[in-house]
C-alpha positions in Angstrom: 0.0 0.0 0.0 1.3 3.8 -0.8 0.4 6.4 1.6 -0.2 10.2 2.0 0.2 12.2 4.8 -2.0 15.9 5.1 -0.6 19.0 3.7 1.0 21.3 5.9 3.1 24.6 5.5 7.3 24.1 5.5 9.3 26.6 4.3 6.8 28.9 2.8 5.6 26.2 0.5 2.6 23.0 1.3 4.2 19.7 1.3 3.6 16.0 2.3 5.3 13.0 2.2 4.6 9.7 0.3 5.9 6.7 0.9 4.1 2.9 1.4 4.5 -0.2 3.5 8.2 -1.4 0.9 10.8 0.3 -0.6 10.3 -1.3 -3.9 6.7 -0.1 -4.0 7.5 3.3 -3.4 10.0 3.6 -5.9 7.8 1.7 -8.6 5.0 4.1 -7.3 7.0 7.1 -7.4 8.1 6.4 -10.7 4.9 6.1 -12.2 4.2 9.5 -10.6 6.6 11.0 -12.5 9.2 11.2 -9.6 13.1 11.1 -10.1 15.1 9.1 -7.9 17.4 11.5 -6.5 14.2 13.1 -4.7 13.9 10.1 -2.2 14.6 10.7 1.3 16.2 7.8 2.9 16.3 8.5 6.3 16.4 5.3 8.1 13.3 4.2 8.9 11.5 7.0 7.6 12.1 7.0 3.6 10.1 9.2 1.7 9.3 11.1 -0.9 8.4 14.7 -0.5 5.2 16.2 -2.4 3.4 19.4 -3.5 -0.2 19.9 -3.4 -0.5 18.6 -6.9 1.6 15.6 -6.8 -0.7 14.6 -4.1 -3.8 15.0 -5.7 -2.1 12.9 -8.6 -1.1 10.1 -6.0 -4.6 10.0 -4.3 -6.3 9.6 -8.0 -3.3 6.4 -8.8 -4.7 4.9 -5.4 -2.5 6.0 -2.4 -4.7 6.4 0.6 -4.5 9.3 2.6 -3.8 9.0 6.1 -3.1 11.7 8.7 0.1 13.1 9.8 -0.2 10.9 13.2 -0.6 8.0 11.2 2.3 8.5 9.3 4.8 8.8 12.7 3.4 5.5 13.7 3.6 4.2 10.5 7.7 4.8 10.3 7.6 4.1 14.2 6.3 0.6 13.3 9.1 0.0 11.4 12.0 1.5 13.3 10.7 -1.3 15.6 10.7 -4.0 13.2 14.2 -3.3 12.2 15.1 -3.5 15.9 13.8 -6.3 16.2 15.0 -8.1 12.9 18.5 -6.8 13.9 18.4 -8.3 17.4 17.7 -11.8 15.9 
């Protein structure tokens, strides 16, 4: 699944972030957005893709759901955990 977080104000300009429960379907996602590469944010746990107001729209109509801000923490907290816990295996 591909996921959108709410718009908010950063820098003068609305942003949100995109990203979705793998890598690999982000990126495939992504591309089909019309996203380069070199825009993902890999930040450990929480890898993402940054997007403008349209961008967003355009991700919602291709099917990522839209989920609010808190969601997306716990989202990325969810997996910070799972790689804990993979790593401590």
């Amino acid at each position: 699944m591909v996921y959108v977080d709410q718009l908010r104000h950063y820098k003068g300009r609305l942003w949100c972030h995109l990203t979705a429960d793998t890598e690999r379907e982000l990126h495939r996602f992504a591309g089909q957005l019309g996203l380069e590469r070199r825009w993902f944010q890999d930040k450990g746990y929480k890898w993402h893709y940054d997007l403008q107001p349209s961008s967003r729209e355009h991700a919602v109509a291709m099917g990522a759901r839209e989920i609010t801000s808190r969601d997306m923490v716990r989202l990325m907290q969810r997996r910070k955990e799972q790689r804990l816990a993979a790593s401590s295996m």
